[in-house]
DRENSEBA-351913 format. One line per 2 residues: number of its first residue (from 1); their letters; for each residue x, y negated, z negated of C-alpha. Coordinates in nm, 3 decimals, always signed. Layout:
! DRENSEBA-351913
NUM> A> X/Y/Z; ...
***
This chain:
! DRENSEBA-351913
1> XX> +13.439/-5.155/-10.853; +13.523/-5.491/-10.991
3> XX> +13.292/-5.762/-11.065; +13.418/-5.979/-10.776
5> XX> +13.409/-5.708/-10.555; +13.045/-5.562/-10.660
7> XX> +12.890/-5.927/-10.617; +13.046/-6.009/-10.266
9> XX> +12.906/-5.682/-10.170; +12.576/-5.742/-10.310
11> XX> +12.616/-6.044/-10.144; +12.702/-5.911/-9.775
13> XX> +12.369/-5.681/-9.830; +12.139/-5.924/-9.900
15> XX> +12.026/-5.822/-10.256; +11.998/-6.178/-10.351
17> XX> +11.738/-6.180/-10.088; +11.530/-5.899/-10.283
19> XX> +11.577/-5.905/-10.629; +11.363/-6.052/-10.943
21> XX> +11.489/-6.391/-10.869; +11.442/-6.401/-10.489
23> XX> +11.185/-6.640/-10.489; +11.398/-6.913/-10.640
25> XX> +11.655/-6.774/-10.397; +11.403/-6.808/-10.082
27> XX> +11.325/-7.153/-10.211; +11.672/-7.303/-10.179
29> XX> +11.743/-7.097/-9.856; +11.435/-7.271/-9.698
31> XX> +11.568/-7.608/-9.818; +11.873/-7.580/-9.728
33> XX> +11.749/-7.479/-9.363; +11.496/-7.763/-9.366
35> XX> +11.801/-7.999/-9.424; +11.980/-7.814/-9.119
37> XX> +11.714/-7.891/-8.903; +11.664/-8.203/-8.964
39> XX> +12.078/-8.266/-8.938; +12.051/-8.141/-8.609
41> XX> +11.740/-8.309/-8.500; +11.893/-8.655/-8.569
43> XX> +12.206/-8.566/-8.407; +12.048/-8.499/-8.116
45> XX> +11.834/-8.813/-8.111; +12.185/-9.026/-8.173
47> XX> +12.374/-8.850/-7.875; +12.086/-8.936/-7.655
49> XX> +12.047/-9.310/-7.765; +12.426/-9.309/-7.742
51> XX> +12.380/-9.165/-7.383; +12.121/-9.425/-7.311
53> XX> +12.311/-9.734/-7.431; +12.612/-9.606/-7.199
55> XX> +12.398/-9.584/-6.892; +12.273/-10.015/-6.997
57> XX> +12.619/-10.097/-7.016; +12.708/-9.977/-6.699
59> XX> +12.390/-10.122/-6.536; +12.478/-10.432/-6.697
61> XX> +12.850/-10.436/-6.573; +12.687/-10.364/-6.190
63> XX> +12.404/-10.692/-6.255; +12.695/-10.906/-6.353
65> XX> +12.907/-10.805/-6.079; +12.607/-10.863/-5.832
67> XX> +12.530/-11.215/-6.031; +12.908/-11.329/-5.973
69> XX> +12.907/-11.239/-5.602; +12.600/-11.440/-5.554
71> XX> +12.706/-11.712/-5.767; +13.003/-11.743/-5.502
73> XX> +12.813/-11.731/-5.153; +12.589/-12.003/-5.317
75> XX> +12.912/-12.206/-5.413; +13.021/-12.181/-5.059
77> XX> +12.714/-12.205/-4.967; +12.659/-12.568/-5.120
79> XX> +13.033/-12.693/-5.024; +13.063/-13.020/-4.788
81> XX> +13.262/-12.841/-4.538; +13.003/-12.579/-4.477
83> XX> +12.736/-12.830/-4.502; +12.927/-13.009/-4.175
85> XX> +12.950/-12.727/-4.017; +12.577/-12.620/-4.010
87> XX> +12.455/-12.989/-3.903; +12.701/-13.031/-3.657
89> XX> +12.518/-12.732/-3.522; +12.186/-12.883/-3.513
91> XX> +12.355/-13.132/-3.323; +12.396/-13.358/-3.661
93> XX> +12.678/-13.587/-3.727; +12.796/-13.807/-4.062
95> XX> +12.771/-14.157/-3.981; +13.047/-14.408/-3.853
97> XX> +12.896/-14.706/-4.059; +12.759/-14.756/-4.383
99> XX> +12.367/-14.740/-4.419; +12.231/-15.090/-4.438
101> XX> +12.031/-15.166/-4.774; +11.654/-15.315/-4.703
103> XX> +11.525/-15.526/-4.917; +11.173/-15.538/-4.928
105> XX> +10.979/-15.931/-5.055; +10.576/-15.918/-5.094
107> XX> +10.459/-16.338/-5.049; +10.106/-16.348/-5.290
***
């Protein structure tokens, strides 16, 4: 059996696992799956803050929508034809003449 050969084969067995230097072996395995974990954790954490900012966005497209609709009732709202409209239903009407000025003299 070649070299090659003999060492994948000791390899797919798991003799690195169990021979005189399978502590240092163990200690680099557990390292290595410490970093894993932690890669994963993180990853996880980003998709949900990812998931999170999506959901604000699309919240924030629906309070704009709802602040641009309101912005144009009130614009209506406020417009001199509309304005007319709800005094002459009160029974109101603009005036024919101009308002006369008062003026106003105190005598000491």
């Amino acid at each position: 059996m070649s070299k090659v050969k003999k060492g994948v084969y000791d390899f797919l067995r798991g003799s690195f696992l169990t021979d005189d230097a399978a502590f240092r072996n163990w200690r680099i395995i557990l390292f290595v799956v410490g970093l894993l974990l932690i890669m994963i954790t993180s990853a996880h954490k980003a998709d949900k803050k990812v998931i999170q900012i999506s959901k604000l966005n699309k919240k924030k497209r629906e309070l704009r929508a709802v602040y641009v609709d309101t912005g144009t009732i009130l614009m209506r709202m406020k417009m001199e034809s509309s304005i007319r409209e709800k005094a002459k239903a009160r029974g109101l009407a603009p005036l024919k003449s101009p308002p006369n000025k008062i003026k106003v003299t105190i005598k000491d």
